[in-house]
C-alpha positions as CSV (number, residue, x, y, z in Angstrom):
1,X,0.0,0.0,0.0
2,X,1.7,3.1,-1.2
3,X,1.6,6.4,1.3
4,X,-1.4,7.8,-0.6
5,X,-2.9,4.8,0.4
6,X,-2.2,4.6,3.5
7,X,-2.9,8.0,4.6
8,X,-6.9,7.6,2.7
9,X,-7.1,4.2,4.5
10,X,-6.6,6.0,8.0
11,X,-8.8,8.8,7.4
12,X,-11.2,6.9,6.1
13,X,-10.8,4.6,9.8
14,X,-10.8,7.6,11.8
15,X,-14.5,8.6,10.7
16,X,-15.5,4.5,11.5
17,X,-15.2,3.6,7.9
18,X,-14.8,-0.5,7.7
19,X,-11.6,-2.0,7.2
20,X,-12.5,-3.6,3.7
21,X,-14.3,-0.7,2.5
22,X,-11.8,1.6,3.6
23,X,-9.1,-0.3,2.1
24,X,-11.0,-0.4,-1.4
25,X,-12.0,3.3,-1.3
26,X,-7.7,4.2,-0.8
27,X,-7.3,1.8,-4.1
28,X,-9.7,3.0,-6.3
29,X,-8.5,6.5,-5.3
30,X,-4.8,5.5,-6.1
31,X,-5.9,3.7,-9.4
32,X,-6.8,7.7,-10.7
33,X,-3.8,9.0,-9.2
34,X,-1.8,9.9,-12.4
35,X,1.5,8.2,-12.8
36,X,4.3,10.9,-12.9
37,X,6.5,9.1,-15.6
38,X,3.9,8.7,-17.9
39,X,2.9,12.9,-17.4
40,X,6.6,13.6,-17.9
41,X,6.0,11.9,-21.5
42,X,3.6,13.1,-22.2
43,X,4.4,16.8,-21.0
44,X,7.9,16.3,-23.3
45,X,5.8,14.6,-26.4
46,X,3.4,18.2,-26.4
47,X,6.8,20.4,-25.6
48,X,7.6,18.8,-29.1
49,X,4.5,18.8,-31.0
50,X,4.7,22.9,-29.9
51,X,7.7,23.5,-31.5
52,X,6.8,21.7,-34.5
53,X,3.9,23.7,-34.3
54,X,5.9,26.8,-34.1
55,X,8.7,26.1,-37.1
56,X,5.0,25.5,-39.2
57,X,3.5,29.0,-38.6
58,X,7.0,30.4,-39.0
59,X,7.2,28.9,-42.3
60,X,3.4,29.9,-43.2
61,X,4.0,33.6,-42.2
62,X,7.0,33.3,-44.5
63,X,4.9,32.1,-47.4
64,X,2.1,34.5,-46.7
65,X,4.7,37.3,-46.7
66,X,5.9,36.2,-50.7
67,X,2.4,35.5,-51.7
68,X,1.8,40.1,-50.4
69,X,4.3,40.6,-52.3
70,X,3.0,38.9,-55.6
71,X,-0.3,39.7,-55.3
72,X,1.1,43.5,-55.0
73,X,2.9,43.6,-58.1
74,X,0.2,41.7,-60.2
75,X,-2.2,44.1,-58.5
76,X,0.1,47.0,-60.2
77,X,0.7,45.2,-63.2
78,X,-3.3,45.6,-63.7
79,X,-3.7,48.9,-62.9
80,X,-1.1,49.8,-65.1
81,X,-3.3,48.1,-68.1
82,X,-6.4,49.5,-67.2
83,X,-4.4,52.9,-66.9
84,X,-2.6,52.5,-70.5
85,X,-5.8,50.9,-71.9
86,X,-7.4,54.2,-71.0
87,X,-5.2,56.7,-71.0
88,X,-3.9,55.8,-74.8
């Protein structure tokens, strides 16, 4: 019985709480206790996904920043037209 355990076992006593009732309230309490290993995975496994994450959005901004730019001078390249078609 680990120390979690124990401790919900004899507070669960001290209010006149069974033995075998006691005992199975401390494991099923336990049993949702998280294991810190597997947290530390999976806190490291999301540290990674973020910074996958992040080198994406930095390579989107990037694109999205050429795609301005040609949009701008195909945008001018139209209004230029238009001007000469109707200027001339």
């Amino acid at each position: 019985m680990s120390t979690m355990q124990a401790e919900v076992f004899d507070a669960l006593r001290s209010i006149g709480i069974t033995d075998e009732k006691a005992s199975a309230a401390a494991q099923a309490l336990s049993k949702h206790d998280p294991d810190m290993g597997t947290l530390k995975a999976d806190v490291s496994t999301l540290k990674a996904d973020v910074s996958t994450l992040k080198v994406d959005v930095a390579t989107l901004k990037t694109d999205m920043a050429v795609g301005k730019w040609m949009l701008g001078f195909i945008a001018a390249g139209i209004f230029t037209l238009l001007l000469k078609a109707f200027v001339h």
